[in-house]
N, C-alpha and C positions, 0 to 999 in steps of 0.2 A: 578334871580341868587342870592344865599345866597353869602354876603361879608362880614360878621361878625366873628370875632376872635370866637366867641362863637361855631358856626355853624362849621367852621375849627376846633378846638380842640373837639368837642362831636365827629366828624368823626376822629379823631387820636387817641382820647381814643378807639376808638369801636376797630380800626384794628387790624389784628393781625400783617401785613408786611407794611414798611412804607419806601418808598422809595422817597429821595430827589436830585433834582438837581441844584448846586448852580452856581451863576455867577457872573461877576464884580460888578454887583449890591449892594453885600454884603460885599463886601472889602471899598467900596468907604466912609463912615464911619471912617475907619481908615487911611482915606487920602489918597488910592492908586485911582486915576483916571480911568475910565472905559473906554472904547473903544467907543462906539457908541451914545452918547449924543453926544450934540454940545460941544464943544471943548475938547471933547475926543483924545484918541490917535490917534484916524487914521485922525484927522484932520490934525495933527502935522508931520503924521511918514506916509513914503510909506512900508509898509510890505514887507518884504526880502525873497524870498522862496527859501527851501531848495536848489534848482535845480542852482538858482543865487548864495547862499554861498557857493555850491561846487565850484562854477566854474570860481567863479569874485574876485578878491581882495579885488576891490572895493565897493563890493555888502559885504562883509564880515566886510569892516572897518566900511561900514555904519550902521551895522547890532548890532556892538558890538557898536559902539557908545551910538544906543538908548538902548541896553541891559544892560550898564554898566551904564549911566545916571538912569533907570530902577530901579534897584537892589538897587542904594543908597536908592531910596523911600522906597522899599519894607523894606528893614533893621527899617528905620528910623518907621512904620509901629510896630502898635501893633493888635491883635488881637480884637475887640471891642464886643458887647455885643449878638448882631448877631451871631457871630463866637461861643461865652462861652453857648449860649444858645444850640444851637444843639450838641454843646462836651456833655452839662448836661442831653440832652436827650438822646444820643446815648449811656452811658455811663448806662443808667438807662433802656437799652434796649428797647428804643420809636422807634430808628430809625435803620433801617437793612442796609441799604446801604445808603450812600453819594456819587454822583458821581456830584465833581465839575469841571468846564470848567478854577479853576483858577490856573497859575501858584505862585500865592505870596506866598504859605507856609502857612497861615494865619490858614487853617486850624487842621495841625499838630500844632502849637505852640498853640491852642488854646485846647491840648491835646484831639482832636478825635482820636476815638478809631481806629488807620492805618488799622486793618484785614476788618472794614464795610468802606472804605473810598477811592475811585477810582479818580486818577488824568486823566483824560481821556485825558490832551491835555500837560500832562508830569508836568516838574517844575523846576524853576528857582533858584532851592535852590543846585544844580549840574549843571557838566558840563560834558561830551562827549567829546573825540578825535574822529574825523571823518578820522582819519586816523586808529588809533591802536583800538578804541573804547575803549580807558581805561575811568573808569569813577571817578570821583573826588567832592570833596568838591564846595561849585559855590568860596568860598573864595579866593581858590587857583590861578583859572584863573582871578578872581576878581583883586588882588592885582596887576598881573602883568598889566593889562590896567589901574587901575591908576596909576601905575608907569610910564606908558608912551609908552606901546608895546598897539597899534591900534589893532593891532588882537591875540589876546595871544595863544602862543604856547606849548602844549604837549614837554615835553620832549624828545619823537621822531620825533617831524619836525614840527607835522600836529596840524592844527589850532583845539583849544577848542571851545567849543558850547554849551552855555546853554540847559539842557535836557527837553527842550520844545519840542513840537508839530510843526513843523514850515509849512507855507502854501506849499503845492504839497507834503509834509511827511505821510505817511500813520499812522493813530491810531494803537496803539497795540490790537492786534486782540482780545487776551483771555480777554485785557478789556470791549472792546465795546461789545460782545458777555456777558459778565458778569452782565454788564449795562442792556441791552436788557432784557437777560433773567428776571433779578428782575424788573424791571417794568413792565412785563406783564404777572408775579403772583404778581404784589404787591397790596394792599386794597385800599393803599392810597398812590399817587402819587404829590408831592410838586415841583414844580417850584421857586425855590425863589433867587431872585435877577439876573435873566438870561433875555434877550429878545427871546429866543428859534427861535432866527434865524439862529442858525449855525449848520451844518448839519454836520455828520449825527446822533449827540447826541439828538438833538431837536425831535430826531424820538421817543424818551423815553416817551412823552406826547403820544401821537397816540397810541404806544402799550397797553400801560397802561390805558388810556381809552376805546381803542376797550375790552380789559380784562375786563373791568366792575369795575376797580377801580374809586372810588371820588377821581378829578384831581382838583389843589388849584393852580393857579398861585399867588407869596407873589411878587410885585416888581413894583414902581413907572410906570415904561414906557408902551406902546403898546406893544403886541406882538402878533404872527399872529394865535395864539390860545384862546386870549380871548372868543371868542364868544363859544368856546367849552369847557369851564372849568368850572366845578361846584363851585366855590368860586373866585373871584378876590380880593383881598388887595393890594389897592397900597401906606397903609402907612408905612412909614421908618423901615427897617427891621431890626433894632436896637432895634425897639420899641415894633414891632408886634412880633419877634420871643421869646424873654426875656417875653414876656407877655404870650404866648402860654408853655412855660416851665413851667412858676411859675402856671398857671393854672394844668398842665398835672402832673407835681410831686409833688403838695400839697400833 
């Protein structure tokens, strides 16, 4: 199996469609912690689903707790070289779709181009009334919990909710259907920074290699389609993506 930057970029110059999937992997650079290494988040944090924030107070105060703890990171967070690399290729029409698993923003503020760029699991840069479904700034309902309201409330009653993906919440359809589709006409299918165990995006690998795209996993850890990918790189995608640009738009 080819794992050379060289071998990756001679298949992204060829393609004509280039479809990426990105994950915690690629934020963690700019200091936001990822989920599943050891002392990740879910070491720390029990996941709240939807079905408990409808329905528990206290499923909700705990929920906003680690949400608002969250968000100061995400703020505090720059975009890093990772992030400016795929903005300069998508922008110079390398890459046709983006679809990443992160809520931090990181990718808009690193000015990707939003019409090729799919939040599949939403984003914590707003927030949601689950009562009126008005939707808002995340600043707004921000303020009021550090001011000291445990669960911040809509101006009509009902509790605010960052506009993430939350566990037992269904994906937006025309997304994951949008997703789908371009990975499996895509040439060239990129994994980078994701462990591709979370379903049912991780199914993007599969399509896109049953299609007869060249599939590149970019990201330190295991994941359970190594042994099916035509490229593996597991050096810091800070380093390897910024290096695949500056080769790709010489």
């Amino acid at each position: 199996m080819p794992h050379t930057l060289e071998t990756l970029a001679a298949k992204w110059r060829d393609a004509e469609s280039v479809v990426i999937l990105t994950g915690a992997g690629l934020s963690t650079a700019s200091g936001i912690p990822d989920f599943r290494s050891p002392g990740g988040r879910w070491s720390r944090y029990q996941p709240v689903t939807i079905q408990s924030f409808l329905a528990d107070e206290d499923a909700r105060r705990e929920y906003w707790q680690y949400k608002g703890e969250t968000w100061q990171v995400i703020l505090a967070a720059d975009p890093n070289p990772g992030h400016h690399a795929l903005a300069r290729l998508a922008q110079a029409g390398r890459v046709d779709l983006l679809v990443t698993q992160n809520v931090d923003g990181l990718h808009e503020r690193s000015a990707f181009p939003p019409d090729r760029m799919i939040n599949i699991h939403g984003t914590d840069s707003a927030v949601i009334c689950v009562s009126c479904e008005r939707r808002a700034e995340r600043a707004l309902a921000q303020e009021l919990w550090e001011s000291g309201q445990a669960i911040p409330l809509c101006e009509c009653g009902g509790p605010w909710k960052p506009a993430t993906i939350s566990f037992g919440q269904s994906l937006v359809q025309n997304d994951l259907s949008r997703a789908f589709d371009a990975a499996a006409s895509c040439d060239l299918f990129v994994a980078a920074g994701t462990s591709l165990v979370v379903g049912p995006i991780n199914e993007m690998f599969s399509m896109a290699k049953r299609a007869g795209a060249h599939t590149a996993i970019v990201t330190g850890s295991e994941t359970p389609f190594d042994a099916h990918a035509d490229c593996k790189i597991e050096d810091p995608l800070q380093e390897v993506l910024p290096a695949l640009a500056e080769d790709l738009l010489e």
